[in-house]
N, C-alpha and C positions, 0 to 999 in steps of 0.2 A: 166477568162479562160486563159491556157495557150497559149500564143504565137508561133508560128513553125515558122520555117524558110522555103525557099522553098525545101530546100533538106530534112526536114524532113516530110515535107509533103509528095515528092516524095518517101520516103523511106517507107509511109504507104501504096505507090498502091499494089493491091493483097489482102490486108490483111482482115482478117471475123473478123466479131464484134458479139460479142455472142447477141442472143435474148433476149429481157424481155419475156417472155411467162411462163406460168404455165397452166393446165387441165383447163378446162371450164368457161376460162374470158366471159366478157362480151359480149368485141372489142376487136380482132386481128390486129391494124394498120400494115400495110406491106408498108415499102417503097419500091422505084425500086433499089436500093442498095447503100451501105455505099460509103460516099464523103469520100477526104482524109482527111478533118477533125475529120470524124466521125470515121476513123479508127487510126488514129492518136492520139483522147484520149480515146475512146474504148467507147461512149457516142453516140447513135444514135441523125439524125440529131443536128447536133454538130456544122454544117457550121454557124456565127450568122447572117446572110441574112436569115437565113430558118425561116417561119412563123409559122412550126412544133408546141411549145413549145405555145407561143403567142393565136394559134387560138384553140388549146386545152384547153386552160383556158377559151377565150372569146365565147366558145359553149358551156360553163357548162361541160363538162369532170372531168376539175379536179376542186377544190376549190381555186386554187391562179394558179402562172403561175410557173410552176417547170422548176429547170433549169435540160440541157442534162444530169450532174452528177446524177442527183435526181430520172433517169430514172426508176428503180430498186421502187420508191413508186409507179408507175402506176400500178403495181399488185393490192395493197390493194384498188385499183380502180376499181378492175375485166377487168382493160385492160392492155394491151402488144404491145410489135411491133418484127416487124422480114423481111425479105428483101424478092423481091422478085430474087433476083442474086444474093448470099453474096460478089461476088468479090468488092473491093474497087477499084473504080476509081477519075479522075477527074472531067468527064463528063459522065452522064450515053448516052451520044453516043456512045460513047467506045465499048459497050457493043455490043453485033453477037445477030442477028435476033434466033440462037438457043440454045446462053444461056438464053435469056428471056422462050423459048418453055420449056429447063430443070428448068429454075426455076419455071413455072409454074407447071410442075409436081411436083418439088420439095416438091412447097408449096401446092401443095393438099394433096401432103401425110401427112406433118405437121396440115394441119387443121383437115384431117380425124383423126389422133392422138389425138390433142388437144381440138379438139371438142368447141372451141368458137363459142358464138353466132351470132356472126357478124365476116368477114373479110372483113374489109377495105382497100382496096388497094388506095394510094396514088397518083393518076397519070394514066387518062383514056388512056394514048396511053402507058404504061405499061404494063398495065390489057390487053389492046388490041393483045399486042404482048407474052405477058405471054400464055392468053387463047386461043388465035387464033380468037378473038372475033370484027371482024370489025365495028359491030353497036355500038360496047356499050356507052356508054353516063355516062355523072356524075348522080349518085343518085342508087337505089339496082337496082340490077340485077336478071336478072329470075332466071342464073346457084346457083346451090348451090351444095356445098360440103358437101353430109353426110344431116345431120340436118343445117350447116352453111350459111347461109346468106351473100349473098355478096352486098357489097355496094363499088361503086368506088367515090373516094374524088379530088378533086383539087389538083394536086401537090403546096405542101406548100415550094419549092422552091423561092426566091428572083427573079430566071429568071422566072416564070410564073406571068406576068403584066396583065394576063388577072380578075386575082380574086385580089380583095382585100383582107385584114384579116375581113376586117368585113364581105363580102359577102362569105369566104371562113368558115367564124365562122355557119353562116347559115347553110352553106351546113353541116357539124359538126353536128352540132346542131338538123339537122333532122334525124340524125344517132343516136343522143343521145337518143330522144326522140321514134326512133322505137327501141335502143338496150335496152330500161327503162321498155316496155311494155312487 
């Protein structure tokens, strides 16, 4: 991976990193939006503290563990990812209690559109502030979009010490297993 300096890191705030998504995947992965790494080489979760990559292999997802460049074969997987803010920052604090509200409209329209069988949002107090949804908890959700399924996942962040890769593989893994049936 390439190396950034800090001014070119800085010079990715702001920036949209295009979707992997196509009509009726599997799994819609939704981050809470693009770090400045991840806008920086156009490669979602791109930062390499992120457990992203790692625990999508060790749930069964994919067959090996694909690096951020390689993002574009998780189609031929029937899954995708897409943000729930496109804006890039460096901390998703940054972020205003009502861009979270427009990216949750945002992204219901996108799912209503693309019609995956699951969306997985990445990050229960994302989901929370996206939907307006105070209770929700890790694991599916009652709300669904359309025909869509929603499951909320462990932010696979470095700073979330709370999961492991192994127990954040699990939670995964029970996503795999109701997005297979």
């Amino acid at each position: 991976m390439a190396r950034f300096t800090p001014a070119e890191l800085e010079a990715a705030r702001g920036r949209l990193v295009p979707d992997v998504a196509a009509d009726g995947l599997r799994v819609l992965f939704c981050g809470i939006n693009p770090g400045l790494m991840t806008a920086a080489t156009g490669h979602h979760f791109a930062r390499p503290g992120n457990r992203f990559w790692p625990v999508l292999h060790l749930s069964g997802f994919t067959p090996r563990q694909l690096k951020p460049a390689e993002q574009e074969e998780l189609l031929s997987y029937g899954l995708g990812i897409t943000n729930v803010v496109p804006r890039a920052t460096a901390r998703a604090d940054e972020l205003t209690a009502e861009e979270y509200r427009e990216g949750g409209r945002r992204l219901a329209r996108k799912v209503a559109r693309l019609r995956p069988r699951w969306l997985a949002v990445v990050g229960v107090t994302a989901y929370r502030a996206a939907f307006e949804d105070r209770t929700a908890r890790i694991g599916p959700q009652e709300r669904t979009i359309g025909d869509t399924r929603v499951w909320v996942l462990p932010n696979p962040s470095g700073l979330n010490a709370h999961w492991t890769a192994r127990t954040m593989a699990e939670e995964f893994a029970r996503l795999r297993v109701a997005a297979e049936a």
